[in-house]
Backbone as numpy.savetxt, mean C-alpha at the origin, in Angstrom:
# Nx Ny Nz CAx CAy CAz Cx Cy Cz
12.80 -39.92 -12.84 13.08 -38.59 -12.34 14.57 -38.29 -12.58
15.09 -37.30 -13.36 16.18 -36.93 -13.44 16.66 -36.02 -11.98
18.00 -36.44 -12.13 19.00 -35.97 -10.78 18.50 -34.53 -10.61
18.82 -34.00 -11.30 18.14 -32.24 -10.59 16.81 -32.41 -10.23
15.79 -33.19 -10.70 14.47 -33.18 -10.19 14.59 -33.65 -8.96
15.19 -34.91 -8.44 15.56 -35.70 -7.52 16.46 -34.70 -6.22
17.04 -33.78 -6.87 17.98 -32.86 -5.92 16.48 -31.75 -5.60
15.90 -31.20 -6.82 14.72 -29.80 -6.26 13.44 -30.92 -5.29
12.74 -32.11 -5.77 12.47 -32.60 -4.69 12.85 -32.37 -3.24
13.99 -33.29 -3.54 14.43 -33.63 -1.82 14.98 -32.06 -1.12
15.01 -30.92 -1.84 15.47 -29.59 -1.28 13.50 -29.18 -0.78
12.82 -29.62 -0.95 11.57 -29.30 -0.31 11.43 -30.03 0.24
11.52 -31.34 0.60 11.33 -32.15 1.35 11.66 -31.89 2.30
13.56 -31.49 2.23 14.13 -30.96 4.03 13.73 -29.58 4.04
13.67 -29.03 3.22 13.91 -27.49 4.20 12.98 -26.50 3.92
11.53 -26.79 3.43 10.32 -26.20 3.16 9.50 -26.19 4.07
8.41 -25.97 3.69 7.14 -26.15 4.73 6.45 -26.99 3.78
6.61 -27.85 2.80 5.66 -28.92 2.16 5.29 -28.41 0.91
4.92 -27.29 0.91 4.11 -26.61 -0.61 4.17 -25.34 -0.07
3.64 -24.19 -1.30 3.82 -22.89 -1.11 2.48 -22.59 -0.44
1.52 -23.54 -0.29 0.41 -22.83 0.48 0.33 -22.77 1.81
1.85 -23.60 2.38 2.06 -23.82 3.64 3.03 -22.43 4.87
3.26 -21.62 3.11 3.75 -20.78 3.38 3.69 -19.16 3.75
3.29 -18.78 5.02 2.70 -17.56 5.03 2.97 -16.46 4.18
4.18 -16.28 4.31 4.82 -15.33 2.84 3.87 -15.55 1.71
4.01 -17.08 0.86 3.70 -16.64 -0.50 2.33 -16.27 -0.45
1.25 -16.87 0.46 -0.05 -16.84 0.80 -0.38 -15.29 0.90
0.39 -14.89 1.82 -0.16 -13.01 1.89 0.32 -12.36 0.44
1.80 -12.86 -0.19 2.16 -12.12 -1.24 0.93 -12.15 -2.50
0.08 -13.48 -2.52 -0.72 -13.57 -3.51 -1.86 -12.53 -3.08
-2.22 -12.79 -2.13 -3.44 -12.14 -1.45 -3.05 -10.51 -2.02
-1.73 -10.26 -1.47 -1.69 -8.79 -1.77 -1.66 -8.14 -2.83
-0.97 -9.03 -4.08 -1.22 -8.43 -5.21 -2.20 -9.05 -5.91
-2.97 -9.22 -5.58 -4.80 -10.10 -6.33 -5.43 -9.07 -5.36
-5.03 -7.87 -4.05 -6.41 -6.87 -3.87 -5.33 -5.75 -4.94
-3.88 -5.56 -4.82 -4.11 -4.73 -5.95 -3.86 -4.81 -7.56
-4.04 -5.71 -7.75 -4.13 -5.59 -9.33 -5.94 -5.79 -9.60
-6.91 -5.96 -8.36 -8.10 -5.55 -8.48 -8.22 -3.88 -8.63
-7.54 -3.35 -7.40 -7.99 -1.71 -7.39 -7.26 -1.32 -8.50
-5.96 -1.59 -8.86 -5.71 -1.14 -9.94 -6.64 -0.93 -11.54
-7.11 -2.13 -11.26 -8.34 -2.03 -12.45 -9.84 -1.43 -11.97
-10.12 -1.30 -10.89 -11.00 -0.32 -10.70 -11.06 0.76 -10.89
-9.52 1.42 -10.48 -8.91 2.75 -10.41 -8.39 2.83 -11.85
-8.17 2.13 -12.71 -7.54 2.49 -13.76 -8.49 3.22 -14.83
-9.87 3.56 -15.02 -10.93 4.64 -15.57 -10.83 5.60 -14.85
-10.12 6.10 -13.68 -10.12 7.22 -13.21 -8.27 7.77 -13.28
-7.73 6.69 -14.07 -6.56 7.48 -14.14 -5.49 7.33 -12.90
-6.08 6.39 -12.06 -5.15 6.45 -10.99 -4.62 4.73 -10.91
-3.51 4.45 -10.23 -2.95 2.78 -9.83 -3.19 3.07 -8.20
-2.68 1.63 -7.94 -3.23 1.77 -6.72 -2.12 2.49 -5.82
-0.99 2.05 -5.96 0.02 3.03 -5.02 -0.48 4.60 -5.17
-0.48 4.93 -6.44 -1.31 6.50 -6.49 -2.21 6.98 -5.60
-3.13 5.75 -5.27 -3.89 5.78 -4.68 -3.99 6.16 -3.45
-3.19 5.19 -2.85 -2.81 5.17 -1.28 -1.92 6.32 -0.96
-1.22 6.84 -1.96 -0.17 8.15 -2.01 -1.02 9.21 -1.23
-1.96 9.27 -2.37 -2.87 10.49 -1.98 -3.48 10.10 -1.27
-4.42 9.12 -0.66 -5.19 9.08 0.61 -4.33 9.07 1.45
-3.29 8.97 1.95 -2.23 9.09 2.78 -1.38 10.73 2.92
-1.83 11.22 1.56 -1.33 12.55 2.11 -2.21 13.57 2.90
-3.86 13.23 2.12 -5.05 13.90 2.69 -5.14 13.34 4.14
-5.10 11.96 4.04 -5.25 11.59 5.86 -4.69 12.38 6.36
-3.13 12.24 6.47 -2.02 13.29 7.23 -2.26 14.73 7.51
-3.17 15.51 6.33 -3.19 16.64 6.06 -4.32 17.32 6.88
-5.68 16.37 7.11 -6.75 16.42 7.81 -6.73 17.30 9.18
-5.84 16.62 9.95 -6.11 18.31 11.60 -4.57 18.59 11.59
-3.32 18.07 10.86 -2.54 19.39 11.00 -1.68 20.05 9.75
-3.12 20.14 8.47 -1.87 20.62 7.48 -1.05 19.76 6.94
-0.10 20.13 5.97 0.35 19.39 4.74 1.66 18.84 5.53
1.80 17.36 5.63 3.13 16.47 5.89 4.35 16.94 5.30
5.07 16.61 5.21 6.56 16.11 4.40 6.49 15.37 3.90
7.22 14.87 2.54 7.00 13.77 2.17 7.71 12.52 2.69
8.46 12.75 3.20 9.75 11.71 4.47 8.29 11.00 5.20
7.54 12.07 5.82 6.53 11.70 6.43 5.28 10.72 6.20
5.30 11.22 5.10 4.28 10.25 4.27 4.82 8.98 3.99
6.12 8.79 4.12 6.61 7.51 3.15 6.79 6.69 4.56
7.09 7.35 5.32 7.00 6.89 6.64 5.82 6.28 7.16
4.93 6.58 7.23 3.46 6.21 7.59 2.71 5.21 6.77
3.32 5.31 5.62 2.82 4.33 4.58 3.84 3.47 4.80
5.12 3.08 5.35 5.71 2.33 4.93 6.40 2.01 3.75
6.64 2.91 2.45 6.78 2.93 1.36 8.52 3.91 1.12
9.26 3.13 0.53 10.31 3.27 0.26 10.41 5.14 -0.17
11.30 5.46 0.64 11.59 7.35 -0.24 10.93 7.89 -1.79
12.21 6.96 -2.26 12.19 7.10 -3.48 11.10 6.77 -4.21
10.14 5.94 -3.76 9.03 5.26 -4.36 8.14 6.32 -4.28
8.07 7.18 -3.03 7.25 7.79 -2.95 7.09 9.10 -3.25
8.53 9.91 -3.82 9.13 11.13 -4.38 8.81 10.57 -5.67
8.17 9.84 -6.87 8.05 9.14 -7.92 6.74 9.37 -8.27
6.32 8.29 -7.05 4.51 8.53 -7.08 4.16 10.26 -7.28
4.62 10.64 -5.77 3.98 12.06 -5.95 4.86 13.10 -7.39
5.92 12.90 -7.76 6.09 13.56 -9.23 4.52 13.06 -10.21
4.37 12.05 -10.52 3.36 11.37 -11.31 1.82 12.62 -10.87
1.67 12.39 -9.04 0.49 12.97 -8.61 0.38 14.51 -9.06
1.69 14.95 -8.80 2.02 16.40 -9.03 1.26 16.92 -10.44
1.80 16.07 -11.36 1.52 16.59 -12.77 0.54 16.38 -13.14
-0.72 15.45 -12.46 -1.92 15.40 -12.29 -2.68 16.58 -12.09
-1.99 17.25 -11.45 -2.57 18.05 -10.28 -3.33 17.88 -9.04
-3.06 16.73 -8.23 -4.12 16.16 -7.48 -3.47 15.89 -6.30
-1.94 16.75 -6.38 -1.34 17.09 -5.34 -0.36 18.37 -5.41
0.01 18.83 -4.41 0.94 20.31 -4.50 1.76 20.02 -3.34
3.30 20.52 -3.61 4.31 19.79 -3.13 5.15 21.16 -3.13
5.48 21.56 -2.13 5.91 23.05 -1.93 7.26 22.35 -1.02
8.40 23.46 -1.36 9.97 23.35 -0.38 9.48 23.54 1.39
10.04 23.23 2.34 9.87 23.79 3.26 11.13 24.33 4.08
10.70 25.83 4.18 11.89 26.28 4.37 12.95 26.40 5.81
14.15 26.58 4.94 15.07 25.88 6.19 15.34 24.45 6.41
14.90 23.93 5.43 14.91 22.36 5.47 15.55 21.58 4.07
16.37 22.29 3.13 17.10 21.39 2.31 16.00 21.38 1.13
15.96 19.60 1.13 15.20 19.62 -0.12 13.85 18.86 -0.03
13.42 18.93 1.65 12.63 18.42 2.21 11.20 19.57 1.30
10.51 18.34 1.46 8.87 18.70 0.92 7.84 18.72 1.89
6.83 19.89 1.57 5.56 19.17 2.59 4.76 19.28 1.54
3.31 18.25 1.32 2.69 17.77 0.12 1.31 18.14 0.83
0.05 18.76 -0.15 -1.20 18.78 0.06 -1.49 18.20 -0.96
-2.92 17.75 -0.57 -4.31 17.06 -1.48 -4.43 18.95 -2.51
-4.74 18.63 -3.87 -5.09 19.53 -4.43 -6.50 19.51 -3.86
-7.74 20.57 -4.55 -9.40 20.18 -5.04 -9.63 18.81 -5.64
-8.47 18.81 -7.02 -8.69 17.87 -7.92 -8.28 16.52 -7.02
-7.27 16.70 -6.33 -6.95 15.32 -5.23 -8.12 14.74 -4.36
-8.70 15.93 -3.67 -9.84 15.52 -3.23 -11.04 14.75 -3.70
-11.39 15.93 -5.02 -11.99 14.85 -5.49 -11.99 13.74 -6.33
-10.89 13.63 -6.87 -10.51 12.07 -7.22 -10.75 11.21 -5.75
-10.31 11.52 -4.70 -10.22 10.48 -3.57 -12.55 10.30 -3.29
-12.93 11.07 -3.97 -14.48 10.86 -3.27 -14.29 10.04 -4.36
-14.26 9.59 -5.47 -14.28 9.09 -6.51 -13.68 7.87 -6.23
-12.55 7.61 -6.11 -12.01 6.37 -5.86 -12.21 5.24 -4.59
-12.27 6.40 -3.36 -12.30 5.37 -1.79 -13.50 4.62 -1.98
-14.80 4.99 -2.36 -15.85 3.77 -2.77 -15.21 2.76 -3.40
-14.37 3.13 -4.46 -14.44 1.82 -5.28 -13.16 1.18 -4.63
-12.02 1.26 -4.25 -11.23 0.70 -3.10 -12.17 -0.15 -2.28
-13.04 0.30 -1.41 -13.91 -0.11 -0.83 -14.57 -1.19 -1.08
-15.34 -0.84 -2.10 -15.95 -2.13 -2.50 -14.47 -3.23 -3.15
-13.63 -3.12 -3.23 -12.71 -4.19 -3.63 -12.72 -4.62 -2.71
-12.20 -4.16 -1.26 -12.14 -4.82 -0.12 -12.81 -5.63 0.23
-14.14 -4.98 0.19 -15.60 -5.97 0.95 -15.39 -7.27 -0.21
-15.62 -6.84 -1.32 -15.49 -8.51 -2.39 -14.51 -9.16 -1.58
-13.64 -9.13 -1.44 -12.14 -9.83 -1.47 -12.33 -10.60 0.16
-12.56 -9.85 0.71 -12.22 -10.22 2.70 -13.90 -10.09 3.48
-15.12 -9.71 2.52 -16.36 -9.50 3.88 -15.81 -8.65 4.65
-16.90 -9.76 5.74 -16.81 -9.04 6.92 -15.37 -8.89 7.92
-14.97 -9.95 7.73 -13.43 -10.02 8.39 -12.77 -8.88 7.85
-12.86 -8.07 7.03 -11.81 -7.29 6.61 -12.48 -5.97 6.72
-13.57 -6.14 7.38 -14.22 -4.68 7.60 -13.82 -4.36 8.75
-14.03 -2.81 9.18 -13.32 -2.18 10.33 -14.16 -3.00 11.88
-13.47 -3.42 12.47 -13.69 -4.40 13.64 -13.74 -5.74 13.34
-13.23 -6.31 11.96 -13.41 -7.40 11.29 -12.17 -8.18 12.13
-12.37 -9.58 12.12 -11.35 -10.48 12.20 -9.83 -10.73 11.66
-10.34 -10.51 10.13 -9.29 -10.66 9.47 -8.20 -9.71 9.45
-9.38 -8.37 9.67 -8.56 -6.89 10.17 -7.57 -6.99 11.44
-7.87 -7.99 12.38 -7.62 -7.26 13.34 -6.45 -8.65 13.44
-6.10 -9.40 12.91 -5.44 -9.95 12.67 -3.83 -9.16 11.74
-4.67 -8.75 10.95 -3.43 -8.37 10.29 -2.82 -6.55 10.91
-4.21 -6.26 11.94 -3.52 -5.09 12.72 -2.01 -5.72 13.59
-2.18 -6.54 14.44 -1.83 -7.13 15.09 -0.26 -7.47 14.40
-0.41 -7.87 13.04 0.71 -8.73 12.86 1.81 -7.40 12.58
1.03 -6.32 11.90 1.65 -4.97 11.73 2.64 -4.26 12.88
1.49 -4.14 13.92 2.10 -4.03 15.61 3.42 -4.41 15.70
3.17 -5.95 15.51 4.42 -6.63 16.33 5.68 -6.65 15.24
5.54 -6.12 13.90 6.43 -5.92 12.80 6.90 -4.94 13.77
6.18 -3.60 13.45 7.09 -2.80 13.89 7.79 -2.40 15.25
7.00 -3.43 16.52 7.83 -3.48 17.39 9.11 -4.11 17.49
9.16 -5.05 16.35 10.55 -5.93 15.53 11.27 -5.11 15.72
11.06 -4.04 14.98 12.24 -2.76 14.01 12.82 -2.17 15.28
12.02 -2.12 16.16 12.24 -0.90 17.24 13.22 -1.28 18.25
């Protein structure tokens, strides 16, 4: 064993958890991008990725009993960086599968609706989201599922972290 092998050894030895499967991080990080680089390829015959995805089901959710969000709002609720999400919805915009109007008195603040065409891309896509899920997690990951309510939970106490 050469000295740097002998040094990256013994640097897992003290100050790891043993292997990366011991590690909750890398464990969820795999998990998370193996469900989306699935929807991504589900969604990718309809033209959409998966952040696209969640963009727009996240703007229609929002939009459902009071009208079109902000987009501050949306990025908020999703958890998804500003800028990430002023990006996405440019991309959605030129789709047409969203409409993104000034709101006035407010700078350069946006409030965003589901187009028709948004809509129905989302009847089109949430099945097949769907069925990624059920493959990936069963029943645990269905609504009242275990696995769900596990990772509700861990969400919770994230953001009671922040607060």
């Amino acid at each position: 064993m050469s000295p740097d092998q002998r040094a990256i050894a013994d640097m897992f030895d003290s100050v790891s958890l043993g292997s990366p499967e011991n590690a909750v991080g890398f464990v969820m990080w795999r998990i998370a991008h193996r469900y989306q680089r699935e929807v991504d390829q589900a969604l990718r015959p309809h033209g959409l990725t998966h952040l696209q995805f969640v963009t727009l089901a996240l703007v229609a959710w929002m939009e459902r009993d009071d009208g079109p969000a902000s987009q501050a709002e949306v990025a908020r609720f999703g958890d998804i960086h500003p800028m990430q999400v002023s990006t996405v919805m440019k991309a959605l915009e030129q789709k047409a599968l969203i409409q993104r109007m000034p709101i006035p008195g407010n700078g350069p603040a946006k409030s965003v609706a589901a187009t028709s065409g948004g809509i129905a891309s989302l009847r089109i896509a949430l099945p097949l989201v769907i069925k990624v899920q059920h493959r990936l997690f069963g029943p645990d990951g269905r609504p009242g599922g275990s696995f769900l309510q596990i990772l509700l939970q861990l969400d919770r106490a994230a953001d009671a972290a922040k607060a």
